[in-house]
C-alpha positions as CSV (number, residue, x, y, z in Angstrom):
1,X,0.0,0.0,0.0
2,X,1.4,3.5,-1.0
3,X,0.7,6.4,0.9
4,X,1.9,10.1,0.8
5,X,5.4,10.7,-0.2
6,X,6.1,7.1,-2.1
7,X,6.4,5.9,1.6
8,X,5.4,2.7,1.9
9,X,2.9,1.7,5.0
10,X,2.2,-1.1,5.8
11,X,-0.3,-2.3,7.9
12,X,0.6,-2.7,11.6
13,X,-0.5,-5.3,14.5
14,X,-0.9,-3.2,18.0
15,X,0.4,-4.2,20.4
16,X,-1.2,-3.9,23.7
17,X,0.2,-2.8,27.3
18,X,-1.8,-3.1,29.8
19,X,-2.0,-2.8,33.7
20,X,-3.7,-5.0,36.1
21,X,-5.7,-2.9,39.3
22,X,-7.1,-5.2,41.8
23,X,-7.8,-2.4,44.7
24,X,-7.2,1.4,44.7
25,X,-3.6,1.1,45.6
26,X,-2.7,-2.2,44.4
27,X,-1.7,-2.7,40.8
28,X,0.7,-4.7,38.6
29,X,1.9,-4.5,34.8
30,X,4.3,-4.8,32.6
31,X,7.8,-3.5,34.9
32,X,6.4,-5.5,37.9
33,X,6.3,-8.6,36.0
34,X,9.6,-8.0,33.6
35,X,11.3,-7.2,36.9
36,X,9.6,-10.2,38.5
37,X,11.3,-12.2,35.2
38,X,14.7,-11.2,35.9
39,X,14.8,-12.2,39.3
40,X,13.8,-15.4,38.1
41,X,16.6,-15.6,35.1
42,X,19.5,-13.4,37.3
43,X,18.7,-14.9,40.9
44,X,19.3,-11.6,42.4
45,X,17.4,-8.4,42.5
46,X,20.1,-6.7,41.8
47,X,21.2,-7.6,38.5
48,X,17.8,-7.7,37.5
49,X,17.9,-3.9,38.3
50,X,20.8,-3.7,36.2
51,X,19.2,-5.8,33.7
52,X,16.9,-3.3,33.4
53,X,18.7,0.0,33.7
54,X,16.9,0.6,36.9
55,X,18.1,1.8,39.9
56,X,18.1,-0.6,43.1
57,X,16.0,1.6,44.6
58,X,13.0,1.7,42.1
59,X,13.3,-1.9,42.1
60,X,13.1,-2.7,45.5
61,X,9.8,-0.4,46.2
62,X,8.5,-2.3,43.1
63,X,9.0,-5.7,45.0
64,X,8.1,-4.0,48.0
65,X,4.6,-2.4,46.5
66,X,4.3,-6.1,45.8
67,X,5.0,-7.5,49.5
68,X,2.8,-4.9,50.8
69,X,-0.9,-5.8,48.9
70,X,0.0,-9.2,48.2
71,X,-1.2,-11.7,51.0
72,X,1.7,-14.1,49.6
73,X,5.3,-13.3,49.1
74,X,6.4,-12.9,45.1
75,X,10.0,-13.4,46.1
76,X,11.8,-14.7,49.2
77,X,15.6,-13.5,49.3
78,X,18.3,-14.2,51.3
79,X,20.8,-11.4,53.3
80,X,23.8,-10.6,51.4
81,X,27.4,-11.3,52.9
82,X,30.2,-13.1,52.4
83,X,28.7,-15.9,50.4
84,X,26.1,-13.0,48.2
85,X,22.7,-12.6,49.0
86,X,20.1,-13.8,46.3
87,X,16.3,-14.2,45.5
88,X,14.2,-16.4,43.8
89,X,10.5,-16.4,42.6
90,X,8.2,-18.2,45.0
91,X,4.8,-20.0,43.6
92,X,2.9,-17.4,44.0
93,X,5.1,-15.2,42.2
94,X,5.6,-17.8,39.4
95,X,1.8,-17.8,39.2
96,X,1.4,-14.2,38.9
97,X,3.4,-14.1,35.9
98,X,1.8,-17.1,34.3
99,X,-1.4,-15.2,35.3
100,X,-0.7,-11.8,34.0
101,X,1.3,-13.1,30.3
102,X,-2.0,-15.5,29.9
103,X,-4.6,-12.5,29.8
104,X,-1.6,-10.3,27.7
105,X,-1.8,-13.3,24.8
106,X,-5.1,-13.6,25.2
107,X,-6.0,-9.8,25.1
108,X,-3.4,-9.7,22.6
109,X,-5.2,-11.7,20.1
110,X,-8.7,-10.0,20.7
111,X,-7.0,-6.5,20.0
112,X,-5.5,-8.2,16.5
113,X,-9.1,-9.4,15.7
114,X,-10.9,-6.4,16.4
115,X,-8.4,-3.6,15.4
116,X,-6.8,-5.3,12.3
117,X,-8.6,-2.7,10.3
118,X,-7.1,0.2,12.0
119,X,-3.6,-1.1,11.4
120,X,-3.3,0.0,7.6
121,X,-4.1,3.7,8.3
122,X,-1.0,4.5,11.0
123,X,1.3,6.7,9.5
124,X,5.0,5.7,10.1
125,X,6.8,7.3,12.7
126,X,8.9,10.6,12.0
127,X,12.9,9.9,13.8
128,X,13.0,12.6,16.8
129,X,15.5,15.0,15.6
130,X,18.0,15.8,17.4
131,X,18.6,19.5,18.9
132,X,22.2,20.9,19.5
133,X,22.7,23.1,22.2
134,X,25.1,25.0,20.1
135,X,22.9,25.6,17.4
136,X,20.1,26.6,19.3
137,X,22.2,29.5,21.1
138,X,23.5,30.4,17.8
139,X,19.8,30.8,16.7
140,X,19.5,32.8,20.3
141,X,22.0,35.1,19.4
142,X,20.7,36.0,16.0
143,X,17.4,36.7,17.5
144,X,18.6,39.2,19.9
């Protein structure tokens, strides 16, 4: 299909994000569950802060959001020390990301179904120029 400026666009699946609330303070999508992944994969909350260019901190009050409106633990860790500290995804916290990536495929597929339509009048996206600090105060200067 050829659109505007020779460009060709074709047409494009969506792809759906979406996040889960189950009370007015307790809610969980797609960082809670990557991060959730990574302690699986890494073992360590840690690297799977690091993993995810995401500071410690952020990624411990994730987990502790978690902890907090959760009746069941997501992850049990151990202390560091001389032997390293480490985590690991309990059942509960295997489930919820069983749980959660089930209703993403499924509501996946539904948005594929009902939107496919759509998909063959997105334009494609423009590449975010770049501004340089040196032209812009050269463009100050003139100005004044």
């Amino acid at each position: 299909m050829q659109r505007g400026r020779g460009l060709s666009c074709m047409p494009t699946a969506p792809t759906v994000r979406f996040r889960l609330d189950f009370a007015d303070q307790c809610s969980i999508g797609v960082g809670k569950i990557e991060l959730l992944e990574r302690i699986g994969v890494a073992g360590s909350l840690s690297q799977a802060a690091r993993d995810m260019r995401m500071s410690y901190r952020r990624a411990w009050l994730l987990l502790e959001d978690m902890k907090q409106h959760f009746d069941q633990s997501v992850v049990s860790s151990t202390a560091g020390g001389s032997g390293g500290g480490g985590a690991e995804l309990t059942e509960f916290g295997h489930q919820v990301i069983a749980a959660y990536r089930n209703l993403e495929t499924q509501i996946q597929r539904l948005a594929q179904h009902s939107l496919r339509d759509l998909g063959g009048h997105t334009k494609p996206r423009r590449a975010k120029q770049a501004v340089h600090v040196t032209s812009l105060k050269r463009k100050i200067a003139a100005d004044d």
